[in-house]
FINU-642262 format. One line per field, with one value per residue: residue number from 1; x, y negated, z of N, C-alpha, C in turn. Coordinates in steps of 0.1 Angstrom, whole numbers, plus 2048, in hexadecimal, padded with zeros to 3 digits. Each point is the difference from the previous one (the first is absolute). Layout:
n	c(NUM; ...)
neast	c(X; ...)
nnorth	c(Y; ...)
nup	c(Z; ...)
caeast	c(X; ...)
canorth	c(Y; ...)
caup	c(Z; ...)
ceast	c(X; ...)
cnorth	c(Y; ...)
cup	c(Z; ...)
This chain:
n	c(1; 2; 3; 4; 5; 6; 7; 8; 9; 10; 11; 12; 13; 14; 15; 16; 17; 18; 19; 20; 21; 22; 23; 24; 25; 26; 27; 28; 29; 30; 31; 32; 33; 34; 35; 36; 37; 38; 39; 40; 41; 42; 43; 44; 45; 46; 47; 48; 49; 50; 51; 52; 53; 54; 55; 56; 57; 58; 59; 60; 61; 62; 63; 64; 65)
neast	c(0EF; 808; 804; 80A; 802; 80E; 7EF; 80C; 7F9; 7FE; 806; 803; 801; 804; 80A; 801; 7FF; 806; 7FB; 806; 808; 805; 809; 803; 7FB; 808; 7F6; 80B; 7FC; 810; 801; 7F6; 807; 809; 7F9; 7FB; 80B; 804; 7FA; 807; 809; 805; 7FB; 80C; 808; 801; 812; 803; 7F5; 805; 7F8; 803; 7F8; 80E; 800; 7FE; 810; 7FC; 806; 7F8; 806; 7F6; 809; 7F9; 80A)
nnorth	c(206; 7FB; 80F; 806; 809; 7FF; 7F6; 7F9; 7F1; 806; 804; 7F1; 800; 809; 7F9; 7F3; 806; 7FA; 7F7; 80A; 7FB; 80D; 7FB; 808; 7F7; 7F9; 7F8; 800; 7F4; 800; 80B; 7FB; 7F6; 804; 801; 7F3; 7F7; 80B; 7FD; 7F1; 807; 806; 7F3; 807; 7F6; 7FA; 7FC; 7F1; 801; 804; 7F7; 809; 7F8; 7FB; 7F5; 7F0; 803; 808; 804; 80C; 804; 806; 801; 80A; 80B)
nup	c(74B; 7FB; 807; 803; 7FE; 7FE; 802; 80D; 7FB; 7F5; 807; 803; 7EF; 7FF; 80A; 7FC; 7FA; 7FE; 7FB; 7FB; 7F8; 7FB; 7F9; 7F4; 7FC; 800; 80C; 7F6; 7FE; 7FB; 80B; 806; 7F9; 7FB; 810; 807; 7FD; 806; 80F; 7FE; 7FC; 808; 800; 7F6; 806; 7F7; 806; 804; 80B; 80A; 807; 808; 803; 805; 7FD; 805; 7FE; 806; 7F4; 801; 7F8; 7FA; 7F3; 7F9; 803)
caeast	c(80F; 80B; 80C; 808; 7FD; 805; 806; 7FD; 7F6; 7F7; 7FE; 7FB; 7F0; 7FB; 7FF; 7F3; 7F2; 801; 7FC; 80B; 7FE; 815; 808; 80E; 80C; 802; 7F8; 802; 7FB; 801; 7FB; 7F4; 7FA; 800; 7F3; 7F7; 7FF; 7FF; 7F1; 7F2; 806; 7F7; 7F0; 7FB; 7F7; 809; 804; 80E; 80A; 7FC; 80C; 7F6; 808; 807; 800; 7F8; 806; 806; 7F8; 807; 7FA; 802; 7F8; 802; 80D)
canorth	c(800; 809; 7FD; 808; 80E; 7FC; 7F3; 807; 7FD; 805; 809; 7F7; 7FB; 80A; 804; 7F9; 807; 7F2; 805; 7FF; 802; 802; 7FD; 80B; 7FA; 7F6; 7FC; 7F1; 7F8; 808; 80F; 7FB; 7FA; 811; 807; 7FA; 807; 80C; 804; 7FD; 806; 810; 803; 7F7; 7F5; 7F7; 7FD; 7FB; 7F7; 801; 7F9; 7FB; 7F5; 7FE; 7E9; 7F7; 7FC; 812; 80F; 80A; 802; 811; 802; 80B; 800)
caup	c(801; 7F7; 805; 7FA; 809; 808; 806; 80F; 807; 7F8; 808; 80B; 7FC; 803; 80C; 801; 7F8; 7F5; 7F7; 7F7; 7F2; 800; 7F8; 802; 7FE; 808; 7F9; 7FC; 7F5; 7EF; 7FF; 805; 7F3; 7F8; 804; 7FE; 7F0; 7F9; 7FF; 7F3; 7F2; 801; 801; 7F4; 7FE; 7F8; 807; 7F8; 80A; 812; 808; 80D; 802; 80D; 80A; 7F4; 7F7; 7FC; 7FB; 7F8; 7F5; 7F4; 7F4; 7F5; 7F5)
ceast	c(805; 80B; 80B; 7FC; 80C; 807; 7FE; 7F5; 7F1; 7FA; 7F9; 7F0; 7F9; 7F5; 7F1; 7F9; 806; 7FC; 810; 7FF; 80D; 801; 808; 80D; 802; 7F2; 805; 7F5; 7FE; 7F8; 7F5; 7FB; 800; 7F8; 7F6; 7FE; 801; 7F1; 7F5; 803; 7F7; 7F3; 7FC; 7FC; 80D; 805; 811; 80E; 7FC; 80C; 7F5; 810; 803; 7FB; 7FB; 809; 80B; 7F6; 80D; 7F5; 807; 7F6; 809; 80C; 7FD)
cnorth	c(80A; 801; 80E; 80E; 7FE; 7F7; 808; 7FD; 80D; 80C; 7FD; 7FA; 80F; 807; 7FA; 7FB; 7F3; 809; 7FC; 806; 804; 7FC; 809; 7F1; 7F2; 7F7; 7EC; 7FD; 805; 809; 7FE; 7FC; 80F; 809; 7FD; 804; 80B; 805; 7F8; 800; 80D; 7FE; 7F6; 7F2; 7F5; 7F9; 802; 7FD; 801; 7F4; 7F9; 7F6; 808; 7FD; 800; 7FC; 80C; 80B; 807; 806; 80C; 800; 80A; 7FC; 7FB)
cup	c(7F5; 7FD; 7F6; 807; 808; 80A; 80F; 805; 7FE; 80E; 80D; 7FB; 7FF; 80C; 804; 7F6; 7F7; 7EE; 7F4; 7F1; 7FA; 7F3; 7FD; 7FB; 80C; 800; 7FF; 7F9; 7F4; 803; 7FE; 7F1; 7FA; 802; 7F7; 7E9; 7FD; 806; 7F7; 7F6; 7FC; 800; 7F3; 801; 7FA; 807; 7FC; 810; 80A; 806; 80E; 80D; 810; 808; 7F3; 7FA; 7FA; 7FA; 7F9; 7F4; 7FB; 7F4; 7FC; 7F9; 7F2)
């Protein structure tokens, strides 16, 4: 689960032991693709485009300014 530090639910997965992951930013899609590329960015590996899909007919996508 990945959620906002300040989502209300976050205190209730807490409670029972759910295993969670915080986001400081919203965790949309976009956010999620910008993760994902700035951690396999940082591990040096050549990389033009993050776009992990929605639905089978929705993605969002993040490339480098």
């Amino acid at each position: 689960m990945l959620l906002h530090p300040d989502d209300p639910v976050l205190p209730l997965l807490q409670e029972v032991v759910e295993s969670v992951s915080l986001m400081s930013t919203n965790p949309t899609a976009e956010n999620i693709a910008r993760l994902i590329f700035d951690y396999v960015e940082a591990g040096s590996f050549p990389l033009v485009e993050v776009a992990p899909h929605e639905t089978d007919s929705a993605l969002a996508s993040y490339r480098k300014p």
